[in-house]
C-alpha positions in Angstrom: 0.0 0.0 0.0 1.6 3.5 -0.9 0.8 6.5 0.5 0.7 9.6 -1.5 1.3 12.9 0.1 -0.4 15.9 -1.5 1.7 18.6 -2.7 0.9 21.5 -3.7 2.6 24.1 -4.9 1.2 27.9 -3.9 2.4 31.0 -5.6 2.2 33.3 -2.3 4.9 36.3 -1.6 5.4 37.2 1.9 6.1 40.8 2.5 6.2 41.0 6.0 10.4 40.8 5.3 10.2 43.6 3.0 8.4 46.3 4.9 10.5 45.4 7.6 13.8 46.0 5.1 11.7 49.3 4.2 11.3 50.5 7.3 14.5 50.1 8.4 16.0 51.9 5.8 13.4 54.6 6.0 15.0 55.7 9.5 18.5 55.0 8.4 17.8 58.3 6.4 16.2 59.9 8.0 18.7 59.9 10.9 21.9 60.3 8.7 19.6 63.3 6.7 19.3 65.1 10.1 23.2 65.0 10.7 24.2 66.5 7.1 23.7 70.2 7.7 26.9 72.0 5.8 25.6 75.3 7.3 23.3 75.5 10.3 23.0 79.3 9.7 20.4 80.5 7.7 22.4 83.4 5.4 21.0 84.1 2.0 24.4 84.3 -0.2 24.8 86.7 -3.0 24.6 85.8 -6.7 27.6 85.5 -9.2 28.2 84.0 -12.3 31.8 83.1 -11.8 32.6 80.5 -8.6 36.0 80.3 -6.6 37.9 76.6 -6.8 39.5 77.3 -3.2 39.4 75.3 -0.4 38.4 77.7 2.3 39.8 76.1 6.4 38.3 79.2 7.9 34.9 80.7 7.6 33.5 83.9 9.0 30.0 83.9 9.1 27.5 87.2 9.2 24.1 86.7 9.5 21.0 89.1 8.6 20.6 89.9 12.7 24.4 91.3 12.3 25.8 88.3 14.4 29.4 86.9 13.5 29.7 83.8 13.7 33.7 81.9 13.2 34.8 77.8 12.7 38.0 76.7 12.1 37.9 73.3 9.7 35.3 71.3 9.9 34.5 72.4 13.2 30.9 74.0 14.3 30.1 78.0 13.9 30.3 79.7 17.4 28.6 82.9 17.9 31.4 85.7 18.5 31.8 89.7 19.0 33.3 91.2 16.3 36.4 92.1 18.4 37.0 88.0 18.9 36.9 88.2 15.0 40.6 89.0 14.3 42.1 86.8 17.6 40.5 83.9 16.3 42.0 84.0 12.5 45.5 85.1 14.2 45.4 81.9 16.0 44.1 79.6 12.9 46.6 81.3 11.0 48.8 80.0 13.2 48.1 76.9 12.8 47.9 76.8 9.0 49.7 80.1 7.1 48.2 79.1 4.4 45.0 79.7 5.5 42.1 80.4 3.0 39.3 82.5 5.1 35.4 82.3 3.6 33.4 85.0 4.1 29.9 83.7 4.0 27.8 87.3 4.7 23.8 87.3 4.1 23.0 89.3 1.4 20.8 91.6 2.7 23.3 93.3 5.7 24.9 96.7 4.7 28.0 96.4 2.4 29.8 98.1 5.4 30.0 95.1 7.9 31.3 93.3 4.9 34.1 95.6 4.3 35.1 95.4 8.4 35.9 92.1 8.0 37.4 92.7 4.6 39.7 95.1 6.5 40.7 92.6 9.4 42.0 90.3 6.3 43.6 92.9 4.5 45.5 94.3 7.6 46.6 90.6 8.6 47.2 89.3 5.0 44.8 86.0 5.0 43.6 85.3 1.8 40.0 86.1 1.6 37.4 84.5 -0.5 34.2 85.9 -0.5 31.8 83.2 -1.0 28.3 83.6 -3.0 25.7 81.3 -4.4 25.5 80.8 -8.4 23.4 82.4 -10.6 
């Protein structure tokens, strides 16, 4: 006597897996898209048609509200007096006399604060770069 097993064959897809694979890769970017912020200041930049290849290490940072803000490298932008301005480039030029410094300034503060921090450059001969967004 043989016995016959039935077997069938059953075209079903499970996608409990998947949404699980989904999912998880859903936070993954979110979380990694959170820590990407090149600039956490909000400064409108100035247009130009022609863009500097430079590598800036220092950047000098005004805001609309007139605040300075300074980072050295990769570093984070701490809020500073403009007095603290030069002191701090002194000491990254220090570190690195070939220094590049990156003026990001908003483009809606008076051409004056631009040119005070133009001047601390100028009197201290770091190479300035004055850094705008393309037209």
């Amino acid at each position: 006597m043989s016995l016959k097993r039935k077997r069938r064959v059953t075209a079903e897809f499970s996608m409990a897996s998947m949404t699980d694979m989904i999912f998880l890769l859903l936070i993954f970017f979110m979380i990694t898209s959170t820590v990407v912020i090149p600039n956490a200041i909000k400064v409108v930049l100035p247009q130009s048609a022609q863009q500097t290849k430079a590598k800036p290490l220092t950047r000098v940072t005004v805001d609309a509200g007139l605040r300075y803000y300074v980072a050295y490298g990769k570093d984070r932008e701490k809020e500073v007096s403009f007095d603290e301005i030069t002191p701090f480039l002194q000491e990254c030029y220090a570190k690195d006399p070939e220094i590049y410094v990156a003026l990001y300034a908003d483009e809606s503060i008076p051409y004056k604060e631009v040119v005070k921090v133009l001047d601390i450059a100028n009197k201290n001969n770091f190479k300035m770069i004055l850094v705008t967004r393309p037209k």
